[in-house]
C-alpha positions in Angstrom: 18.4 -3.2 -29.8 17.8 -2.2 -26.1 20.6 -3.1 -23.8 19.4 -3.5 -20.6 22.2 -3.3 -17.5 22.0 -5.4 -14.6 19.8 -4.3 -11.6 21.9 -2.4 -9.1 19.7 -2.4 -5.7 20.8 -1.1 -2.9 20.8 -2.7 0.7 18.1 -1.6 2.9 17.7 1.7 4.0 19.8 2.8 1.1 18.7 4.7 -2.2 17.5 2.1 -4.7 18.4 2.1 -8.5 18.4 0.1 -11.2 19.7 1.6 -14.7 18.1 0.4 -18.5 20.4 1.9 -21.7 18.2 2.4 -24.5 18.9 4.1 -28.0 18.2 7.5 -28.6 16.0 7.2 -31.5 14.6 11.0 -32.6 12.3 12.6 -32.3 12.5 11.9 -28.7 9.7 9.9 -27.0 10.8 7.2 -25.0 8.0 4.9 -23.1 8.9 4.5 -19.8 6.4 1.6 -19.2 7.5 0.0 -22.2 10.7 -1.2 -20.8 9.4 -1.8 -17.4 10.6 1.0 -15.2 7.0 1.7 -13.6 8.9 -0.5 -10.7 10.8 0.2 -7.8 14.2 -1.7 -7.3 13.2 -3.3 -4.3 10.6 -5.5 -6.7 14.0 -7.3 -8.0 15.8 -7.8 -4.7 15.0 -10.5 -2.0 14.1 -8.3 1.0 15.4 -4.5 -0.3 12.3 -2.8 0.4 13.8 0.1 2.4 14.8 2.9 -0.8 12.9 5.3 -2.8 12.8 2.6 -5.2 14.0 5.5 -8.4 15.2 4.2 -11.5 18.0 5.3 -13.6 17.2 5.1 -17.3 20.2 5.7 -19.2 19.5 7.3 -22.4 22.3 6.7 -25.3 22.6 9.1 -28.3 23.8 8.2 -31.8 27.4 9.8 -31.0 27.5 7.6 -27.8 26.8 10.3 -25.7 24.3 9.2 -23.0 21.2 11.2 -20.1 20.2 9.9 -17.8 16.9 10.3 -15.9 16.1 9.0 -12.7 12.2 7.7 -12.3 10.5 7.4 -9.4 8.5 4.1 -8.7 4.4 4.4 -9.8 2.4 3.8 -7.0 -1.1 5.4 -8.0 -3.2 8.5 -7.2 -3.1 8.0 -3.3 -6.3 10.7 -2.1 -3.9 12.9 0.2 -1.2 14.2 -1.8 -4.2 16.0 -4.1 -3.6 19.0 -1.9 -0.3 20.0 -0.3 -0.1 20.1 3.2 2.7 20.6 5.2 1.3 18.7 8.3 0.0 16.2 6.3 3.8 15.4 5.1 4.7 16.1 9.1 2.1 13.5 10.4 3.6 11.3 7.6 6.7 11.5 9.2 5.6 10.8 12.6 4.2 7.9 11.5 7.0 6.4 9.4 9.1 7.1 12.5 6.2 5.5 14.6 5.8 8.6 16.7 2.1 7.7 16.9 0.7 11.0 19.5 2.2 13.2 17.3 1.3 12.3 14.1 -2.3 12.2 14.9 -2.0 15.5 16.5 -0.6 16.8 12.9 -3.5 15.1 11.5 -6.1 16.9 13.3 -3.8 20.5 12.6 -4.2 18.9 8.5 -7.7 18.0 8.8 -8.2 21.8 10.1 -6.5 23.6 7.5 -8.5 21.2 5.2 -11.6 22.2 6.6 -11.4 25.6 6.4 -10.2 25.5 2.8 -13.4 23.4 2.4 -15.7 26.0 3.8 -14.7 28.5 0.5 -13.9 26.2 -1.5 -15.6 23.0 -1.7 -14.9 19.8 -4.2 -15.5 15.8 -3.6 -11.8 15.4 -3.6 -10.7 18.0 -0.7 -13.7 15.9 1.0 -11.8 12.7 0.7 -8.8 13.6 1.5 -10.1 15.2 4.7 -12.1 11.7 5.3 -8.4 10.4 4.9 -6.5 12.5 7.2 -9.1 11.5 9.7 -8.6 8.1 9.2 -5.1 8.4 9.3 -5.3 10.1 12.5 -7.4 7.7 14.2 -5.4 4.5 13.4 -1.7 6.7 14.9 -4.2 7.0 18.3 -5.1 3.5 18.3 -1.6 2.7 17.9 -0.4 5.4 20.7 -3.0 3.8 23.1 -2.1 -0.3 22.6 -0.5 -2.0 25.3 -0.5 -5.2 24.0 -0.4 -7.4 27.8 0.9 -10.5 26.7 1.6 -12.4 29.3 -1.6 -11.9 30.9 -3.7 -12.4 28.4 -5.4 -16.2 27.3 -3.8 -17.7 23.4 -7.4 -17.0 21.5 -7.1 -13.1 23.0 -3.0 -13.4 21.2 -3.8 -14.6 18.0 -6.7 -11.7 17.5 -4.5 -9.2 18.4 -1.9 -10.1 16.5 -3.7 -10.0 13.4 -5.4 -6.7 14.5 -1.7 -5.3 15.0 -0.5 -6.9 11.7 -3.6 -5.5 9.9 -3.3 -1.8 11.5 0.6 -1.7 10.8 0.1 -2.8 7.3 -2.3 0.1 6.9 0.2 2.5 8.0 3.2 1.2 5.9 1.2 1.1 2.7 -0.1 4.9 4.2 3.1 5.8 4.7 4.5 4.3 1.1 1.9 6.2 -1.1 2.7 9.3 0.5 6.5 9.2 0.6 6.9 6.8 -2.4 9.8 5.0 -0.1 9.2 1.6 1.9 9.7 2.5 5.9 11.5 -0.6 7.1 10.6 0.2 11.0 6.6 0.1 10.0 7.5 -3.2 7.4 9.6 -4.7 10.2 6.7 -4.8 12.8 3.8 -5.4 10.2 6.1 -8.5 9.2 6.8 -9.5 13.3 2.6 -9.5 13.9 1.5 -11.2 11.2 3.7 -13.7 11.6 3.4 -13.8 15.1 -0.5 -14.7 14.3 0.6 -17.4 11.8 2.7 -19.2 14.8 -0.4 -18.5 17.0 -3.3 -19.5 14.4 -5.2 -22.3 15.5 -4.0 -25.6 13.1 -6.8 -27.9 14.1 -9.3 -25.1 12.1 -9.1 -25.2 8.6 -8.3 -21.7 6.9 -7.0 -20.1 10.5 -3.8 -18.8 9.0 -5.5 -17.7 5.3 -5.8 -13.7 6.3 -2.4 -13.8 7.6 -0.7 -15.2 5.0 -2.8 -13.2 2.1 -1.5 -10.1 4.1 1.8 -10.9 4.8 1.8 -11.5 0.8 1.0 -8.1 0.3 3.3 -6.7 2.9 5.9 -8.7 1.5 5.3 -7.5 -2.3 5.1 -3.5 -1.2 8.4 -4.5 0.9 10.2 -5.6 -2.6 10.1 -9.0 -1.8 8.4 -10.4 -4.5 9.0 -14.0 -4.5 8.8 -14.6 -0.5 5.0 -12.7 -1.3 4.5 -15.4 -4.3 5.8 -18.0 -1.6 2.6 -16.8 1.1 0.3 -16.8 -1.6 1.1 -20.4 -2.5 0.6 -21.8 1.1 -3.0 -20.6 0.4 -5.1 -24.0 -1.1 -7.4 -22.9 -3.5 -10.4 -24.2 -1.5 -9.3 -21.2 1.1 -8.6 -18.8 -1.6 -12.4 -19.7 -3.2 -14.1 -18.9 0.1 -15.5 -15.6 0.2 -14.2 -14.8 3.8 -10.8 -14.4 1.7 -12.3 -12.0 -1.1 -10.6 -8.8 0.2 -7.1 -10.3 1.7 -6.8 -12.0 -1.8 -7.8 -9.0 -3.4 -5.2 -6.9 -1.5 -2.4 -9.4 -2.3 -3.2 -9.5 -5.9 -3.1 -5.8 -6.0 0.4 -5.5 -4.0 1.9 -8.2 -6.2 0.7 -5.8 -9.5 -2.0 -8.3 -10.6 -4.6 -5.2 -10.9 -7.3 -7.1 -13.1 -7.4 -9.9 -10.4 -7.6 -7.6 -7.7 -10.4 -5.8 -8.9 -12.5 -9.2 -9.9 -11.9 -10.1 -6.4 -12.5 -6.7 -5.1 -15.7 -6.7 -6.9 -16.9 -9.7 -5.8 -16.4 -8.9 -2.1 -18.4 -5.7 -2.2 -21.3 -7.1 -4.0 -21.7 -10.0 -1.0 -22.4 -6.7 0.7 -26.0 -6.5 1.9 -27.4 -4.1 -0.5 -27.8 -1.4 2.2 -24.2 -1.2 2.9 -23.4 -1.1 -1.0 -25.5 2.3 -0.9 -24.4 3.3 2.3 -21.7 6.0 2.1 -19.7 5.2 5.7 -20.2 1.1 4.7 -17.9 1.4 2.2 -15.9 4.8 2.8 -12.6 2.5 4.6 -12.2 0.4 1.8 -12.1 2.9 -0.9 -9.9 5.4 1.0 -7.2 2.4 1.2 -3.8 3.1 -0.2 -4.0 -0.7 -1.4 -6.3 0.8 -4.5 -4.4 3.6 -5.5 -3.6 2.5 -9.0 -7.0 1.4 -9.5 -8.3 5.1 -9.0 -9.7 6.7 -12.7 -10.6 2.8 -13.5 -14.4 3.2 -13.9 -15.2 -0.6 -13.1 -13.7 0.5 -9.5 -15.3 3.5 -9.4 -18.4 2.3 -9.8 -18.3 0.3 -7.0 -18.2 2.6 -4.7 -20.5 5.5 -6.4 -22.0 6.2 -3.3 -18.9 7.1 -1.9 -17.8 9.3 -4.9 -20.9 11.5 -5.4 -21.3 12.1 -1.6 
């Protein structure tokens, strides 16, 4: 029988690792999945989101002797990392150390080298992953250029721009995550601090004010390891809020952060089919939302990849 050790997480901004000791049992094919390893520690901690998240699987032989393999976390086919790129994994950097002017400048030097690899050798997934970089590179400007003026500026202008923030910092972390497979606790710190600086500003008296926020701070939450705080969001949601369509895509992204990937992809569906038809054919309508990290192990799944066809075969 499998003998499966305690988890062994590590504090934040230390290397996670969690160990399973399973019998050797030749010839040797052991499924990962099967004994649940796909997961990074920080999924069994209370708030250790901050480590690569690598398992140790501890392999024991029939003469006790024992191997053991470390396993990074699964995390999906993010678009970028389909073609290497040294300032690609430098703008990375930037932004997991929130050096926003000079990440996007690596972004632009990665979108040029890119290019010109484009020019001679063209495919649909160099294109995307340039249509990525330039994403990338215009959310680390945005970032560079906010000043957020707080005490100047009226409550309904605060609780915007806090969700804005939240929303662009959550983009980054989960960016950042697929790239590096590691949680940067700076980037989950301040995602965390705006969206729940726009749930003490949202409006009580309207009903539903607080839904995006929470559904994001679930999923912010769940990529940060914290599992059952992300549950905890998800369950100040009513189900009347959850069932109106405004919250199709935040629900979706929680569902998908907390690993529920056929809910997330029912919701997902049903958010881009309340599309006008126009923007369901229209390659730029739709080009965000598939290039977000959030869908990364929904990529190959032909259910999602038929929702955004236009975006595929452009």
């Amino acid at each position: 029988m499998s003998r499966l050790t305690k988890p062994r997480c590590a504090r934040a901004g230390r290397r996670s690792s969690f160990a399973f000791a399973i019998p050797f049992a030749p010839p040797f094919a052991v499924a990962l999945s099967a004994v649940g390893i796909s997961l990074p520690c920080a999924a069994h901690g209370n708030d250790a989101g901050a480590g690569t998240g690598t398992a140790a699987v501890v392999v024991v032989g029939e003469s006790n002797r024992t191997t053991t393999i470390e396993v990074s976390p699964v995390l999906g086919a993010s678009l970028e990392r389909a073609f290497a790129s040294e300032a690609y994994a430098l703008a990375v950097a930037s932004d997991r150390d929130e050096r926003w002017s000079e990440a996007a400048a690596l972004y632009h030097q990665a979108i040029a080298e890119w290019s010109s690899r484009y020019r001679y050798q063209p495919s649909a997934e160099l294109e995307r992953a340039i249509l990525k970089a330039d994403r990338e590179r215009q959310r680390s400007q945005l970032l560079a250029g906010v000043q957020a003026q707080r005490d100047k500026l009226p409550p309904a202008t605060l609780r915007g721009l806090a969700l804005e923030r939240g929303r662009i910092y959550r983009t980054k972390l989960m960016s950042v995550r697929a790239y590096t497979g590691a949680v940067p606790t700076g980037l989950l710190a301040r995602t965390r601090h705006e969206l729940e600086e726009a749930l003490r500003l949202a409006d009580t008296t309207k009903p539903g004010a607080d839904t995006e926020a929470r559904l994001l701070l679930c999923a912010t939450r769940a990529a940060g390891g914290d599992r059952p705080a992300a549950r905890l969001e998800l369950a100040h949601v009513p189900s009347s809020e959850r069932e109106d369509p405004a919250s199709l895509l935040p629900l979706a992204v929680c569902q998908a952060a907390l690993g529920n990937l056929p809910t997330a992809l029912v919701l997902l569906e049903a958010h881009v089919r309340r599309q006008p038809v126009e923007q369901r054919l229209d390659t730029f309508a739709l080009r965000d939302l598939y290039l977000a990290n959030d869908w990364d192990r929904l990529r190959g799944d032909l259910r999602f990849e038929s929702l955004f066809s236009a975006v595929r075969h452009h």
